[in-house]
C-alpha atoms as one frame of an Amber mdcrd trajectory, in Angstrom:
protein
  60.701  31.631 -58.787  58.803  28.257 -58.798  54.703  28.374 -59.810  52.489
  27.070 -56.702  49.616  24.724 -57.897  46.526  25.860 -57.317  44.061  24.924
 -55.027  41.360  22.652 -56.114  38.399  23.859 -54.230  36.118  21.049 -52.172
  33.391  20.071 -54.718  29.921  21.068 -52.393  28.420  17.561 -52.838  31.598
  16.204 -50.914  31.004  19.163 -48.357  27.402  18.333 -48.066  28.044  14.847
 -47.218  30.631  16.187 -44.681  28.071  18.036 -42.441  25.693  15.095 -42.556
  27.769  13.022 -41.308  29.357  15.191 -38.693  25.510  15.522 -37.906  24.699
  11.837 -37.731  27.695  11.398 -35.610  26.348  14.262 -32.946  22.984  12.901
 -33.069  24.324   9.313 -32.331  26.308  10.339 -29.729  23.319  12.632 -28.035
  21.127   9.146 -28.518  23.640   7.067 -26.732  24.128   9.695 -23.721  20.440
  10.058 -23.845  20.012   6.242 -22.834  22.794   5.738 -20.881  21.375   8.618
 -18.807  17.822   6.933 -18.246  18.608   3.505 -18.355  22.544   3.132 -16.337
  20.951   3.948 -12.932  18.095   1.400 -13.555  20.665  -1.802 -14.628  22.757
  -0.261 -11.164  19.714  -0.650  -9.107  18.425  -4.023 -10.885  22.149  -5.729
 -10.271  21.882  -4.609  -6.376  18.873  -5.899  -6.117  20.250  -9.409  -6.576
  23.483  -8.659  -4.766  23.901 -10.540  -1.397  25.170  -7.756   0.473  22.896
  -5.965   2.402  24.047  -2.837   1.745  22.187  -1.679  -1.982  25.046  -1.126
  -4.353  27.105  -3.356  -6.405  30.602  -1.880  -5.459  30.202  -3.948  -2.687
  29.350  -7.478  -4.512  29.105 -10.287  -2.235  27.456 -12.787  -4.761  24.382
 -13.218  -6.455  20.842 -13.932  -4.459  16.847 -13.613  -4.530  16.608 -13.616
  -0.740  15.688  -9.947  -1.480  12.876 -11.155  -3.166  11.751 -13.920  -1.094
  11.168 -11.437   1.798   8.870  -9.100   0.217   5.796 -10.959   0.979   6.558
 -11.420   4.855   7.299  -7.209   5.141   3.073  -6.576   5.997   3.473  -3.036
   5.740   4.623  -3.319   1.736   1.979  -5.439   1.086  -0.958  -3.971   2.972
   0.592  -0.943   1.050   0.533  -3.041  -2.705  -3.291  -4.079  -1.527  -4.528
   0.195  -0.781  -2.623   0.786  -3.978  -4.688  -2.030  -5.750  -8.114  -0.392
  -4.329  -7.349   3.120  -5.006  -6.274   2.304  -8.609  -9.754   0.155  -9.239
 -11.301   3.792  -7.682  -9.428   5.834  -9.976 -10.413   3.792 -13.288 -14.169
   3.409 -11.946 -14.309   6.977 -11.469 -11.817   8.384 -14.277 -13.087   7.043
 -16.962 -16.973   7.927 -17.089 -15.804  11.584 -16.408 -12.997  11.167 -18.937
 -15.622   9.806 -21.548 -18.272  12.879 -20.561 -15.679  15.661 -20.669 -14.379
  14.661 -23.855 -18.190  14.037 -25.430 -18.586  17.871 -24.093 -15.914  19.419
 -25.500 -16.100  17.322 -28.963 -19.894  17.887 -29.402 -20.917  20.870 -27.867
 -20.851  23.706 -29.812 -20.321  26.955 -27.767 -17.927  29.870 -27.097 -17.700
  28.421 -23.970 -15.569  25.709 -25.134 -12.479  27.189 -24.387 -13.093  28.372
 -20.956 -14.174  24.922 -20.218 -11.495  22.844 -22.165  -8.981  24.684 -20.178
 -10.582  24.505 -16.474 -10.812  20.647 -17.159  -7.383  20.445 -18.188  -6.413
  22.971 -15.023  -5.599  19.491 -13.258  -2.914  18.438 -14.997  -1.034  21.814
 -14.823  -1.727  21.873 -10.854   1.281  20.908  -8.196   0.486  17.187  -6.989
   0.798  18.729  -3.096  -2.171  21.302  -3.976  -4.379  18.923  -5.132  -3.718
  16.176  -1.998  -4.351  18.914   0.267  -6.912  20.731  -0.694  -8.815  17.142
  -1.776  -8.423  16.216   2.061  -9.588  19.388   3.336 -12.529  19.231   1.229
 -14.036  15.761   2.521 -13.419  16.391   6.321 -14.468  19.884   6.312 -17.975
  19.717   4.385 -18.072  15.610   4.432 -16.752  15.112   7.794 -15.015  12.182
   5.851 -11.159  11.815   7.501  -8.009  11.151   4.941  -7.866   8.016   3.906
  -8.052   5.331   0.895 -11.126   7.301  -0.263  -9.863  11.133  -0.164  -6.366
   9.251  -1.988  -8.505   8.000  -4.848 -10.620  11.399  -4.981  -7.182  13.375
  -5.010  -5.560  10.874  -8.083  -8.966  11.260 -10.559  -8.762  15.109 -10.543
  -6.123  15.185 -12.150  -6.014  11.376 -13.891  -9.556  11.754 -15.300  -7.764
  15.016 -17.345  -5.599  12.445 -18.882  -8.109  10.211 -19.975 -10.348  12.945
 -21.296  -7.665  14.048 -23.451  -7.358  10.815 -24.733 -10.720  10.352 -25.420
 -10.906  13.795 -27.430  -8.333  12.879 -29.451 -10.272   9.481 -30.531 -13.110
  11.598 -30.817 -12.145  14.061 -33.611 -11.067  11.127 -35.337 -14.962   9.549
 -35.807 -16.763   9.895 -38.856 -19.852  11.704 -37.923 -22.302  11.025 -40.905
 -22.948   7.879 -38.800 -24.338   9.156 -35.939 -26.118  11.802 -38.294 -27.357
   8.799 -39.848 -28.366   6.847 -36.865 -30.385   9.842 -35.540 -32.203  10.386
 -38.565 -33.006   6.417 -38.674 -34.771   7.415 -34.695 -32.428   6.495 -32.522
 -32.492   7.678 -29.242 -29.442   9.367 -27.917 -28.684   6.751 -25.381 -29.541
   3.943 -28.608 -26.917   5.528 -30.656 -24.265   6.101 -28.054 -24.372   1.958
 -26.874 -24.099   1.252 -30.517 -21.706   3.381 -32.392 -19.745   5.886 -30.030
 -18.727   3.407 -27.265 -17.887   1.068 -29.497 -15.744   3.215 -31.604 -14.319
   4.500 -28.194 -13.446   1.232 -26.550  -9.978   0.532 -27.947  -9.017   4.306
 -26.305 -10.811   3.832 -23.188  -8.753   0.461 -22.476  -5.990   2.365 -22.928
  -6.836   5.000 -20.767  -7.697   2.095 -18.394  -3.948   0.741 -18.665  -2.750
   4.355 -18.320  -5.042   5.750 -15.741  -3.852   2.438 -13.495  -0.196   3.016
 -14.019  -0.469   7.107 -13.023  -2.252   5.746  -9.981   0.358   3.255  -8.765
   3.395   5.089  -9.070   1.694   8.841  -7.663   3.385   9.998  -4.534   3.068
  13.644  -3.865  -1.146  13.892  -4.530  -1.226  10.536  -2.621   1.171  11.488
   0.493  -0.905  14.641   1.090  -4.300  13.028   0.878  -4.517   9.682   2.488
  -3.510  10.584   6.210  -2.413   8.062   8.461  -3.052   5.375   5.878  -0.640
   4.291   2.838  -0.018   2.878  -0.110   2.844   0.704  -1.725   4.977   3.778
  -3.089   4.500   6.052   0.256   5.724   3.539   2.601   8.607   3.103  -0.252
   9.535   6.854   0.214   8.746   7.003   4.044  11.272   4.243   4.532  13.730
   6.375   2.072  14.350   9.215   4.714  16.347   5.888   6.791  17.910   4.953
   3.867  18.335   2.420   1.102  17.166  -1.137   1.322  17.849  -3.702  -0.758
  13.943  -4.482  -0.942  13.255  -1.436  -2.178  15.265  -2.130  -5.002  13.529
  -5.585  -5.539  10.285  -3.945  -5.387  11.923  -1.658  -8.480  13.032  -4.530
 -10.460   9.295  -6.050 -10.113   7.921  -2.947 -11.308  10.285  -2.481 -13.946
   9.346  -6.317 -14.994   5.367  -5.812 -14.743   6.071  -2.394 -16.899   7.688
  -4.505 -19.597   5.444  -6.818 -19.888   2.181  -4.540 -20.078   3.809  -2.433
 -22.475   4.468  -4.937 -24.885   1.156  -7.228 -24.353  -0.510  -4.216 -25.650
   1.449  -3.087 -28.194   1.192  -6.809 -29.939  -2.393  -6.527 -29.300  -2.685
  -3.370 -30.992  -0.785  -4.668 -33.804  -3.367  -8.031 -33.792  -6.285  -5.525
 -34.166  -4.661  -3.111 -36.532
């Protein structure tokens, strides 16, 4: 009877190395499903919106045109709609970021037990269905302001939730400042107002130009808060899903690549500035 070799068992190093790399192969492959996920539907709907066909899908290619584009500014009701979104936007910063700044001076400064009940009522907002706040935003002004649903009640609707996000930015900036300088500034006899011009806005500004960017951007793009507050009035993205319900258009799809294109270049304007400052 013939001897059988023995089995030389797998050293665990070469195991090890085995299981990362089955790993690194799964996470790849997640990464690359991942972005095809997000980004295939926006390269479908950025190719239609040059397609000549007026139909908006590129199964049916009839050749490549911007006649998409060059009808956008002769539709009035899209660009009435881009000029309310403009206003209620300007409303929304105006308004967002003084009670972003006080909220997060509150909740950084004062020290109570009330804190938490307080944090978390000024975050409610955030947590609250977009359609709850529109409505109950609009009954609010026509009921006890007699004020009817418009641009106004829109942009009143947006900052009670927006002004959560900048406050939350603004905290985090906060707990970040070195406090021996105000300590400092106070025991030098500066007035509260002195030392708040001079040292906390300052050290703020940088966050509160984000929150600018950011407050803008959740203002333009908000549809269910806005839909349920502004009545009879619109802006650029409500006439964009009213005209939805008919169905697709390649203008719509143009108005989507010009987005995408103004997103781009904010994004990266500020992150090169941020790097120039850092």
């Amino acid at each position: 009877m013939s001897a059988t070799a023995p089995s030389i068992p797998l050293h665990p190093a070469a195991g090890r190395r085995r299981r990362m790399a089955f790993g690194d192969a799964v996470l790849n492959a997640y990464v690359l499903v991942f972005f095809a996920y997000m980004f295939l539907p926006l390269l479908f709907m950025v190719a239609a919106a040059f397609n000549e066909s007026p139909t908006p899908s590129i199964t049916d290619w009839q050749g490549f045109t911007l006649k998409w584009f060059a009808e956008l500014p002769a539709d009035t009701r899209f660009v009435q709609g881009l000029l309310h979104s403009l206003i209620i936007a300007g409303g929304v910063i105006v308004l967002s970021i003084p009670l972003g700044v006080a909220g997060a001076l509150i909740l950084t400064r004062m020290q109570s037990k009330a804190n938490t009940l307080l944090y978390t009522v000024l975050v409610s907002p955030v947590l609250m269905p977009g359609v709850v706040l529109g409505v109950t935003t609009m009954i609010f002004w026509r009921d006890f302001f007699s004020v009817q649903a418009g641009l106004l009640t829109a942009a009143m609707a947006q900052t009670s939730f927006i002004a959560s996000y900048c406050m939350l930015m603004l905290m985090a900036r906060l707990q970040r400042q070195d406090r021996t300088l105000e300590e400092a500034a106070l025991d030098l006899g500066a007035s509260p107002l002195f030392l708040f011009r001079r040292i906390t806005l300052p050290f703020l500004m940088p966050t509160i130009l984000t929150a600018c960017l950011i407050a803008f951007l959740q203002s333009i793009e908000n549809y269910n808060t806005t839909f349920f507050a502004i009545g009879s009035s619109w802006t650029l993205v409500t006439e964009i899903g009213s005209r939805m319900r008919f169905g697709l258009s390649p203008m719509i799809n143009a108005i989507g690549v010009i987005f995408i294109a103004i997103t781009i270049i904010v994004a990266v304007t500020h992150t090169l500035l941020t790097r120039r400052k850092g």
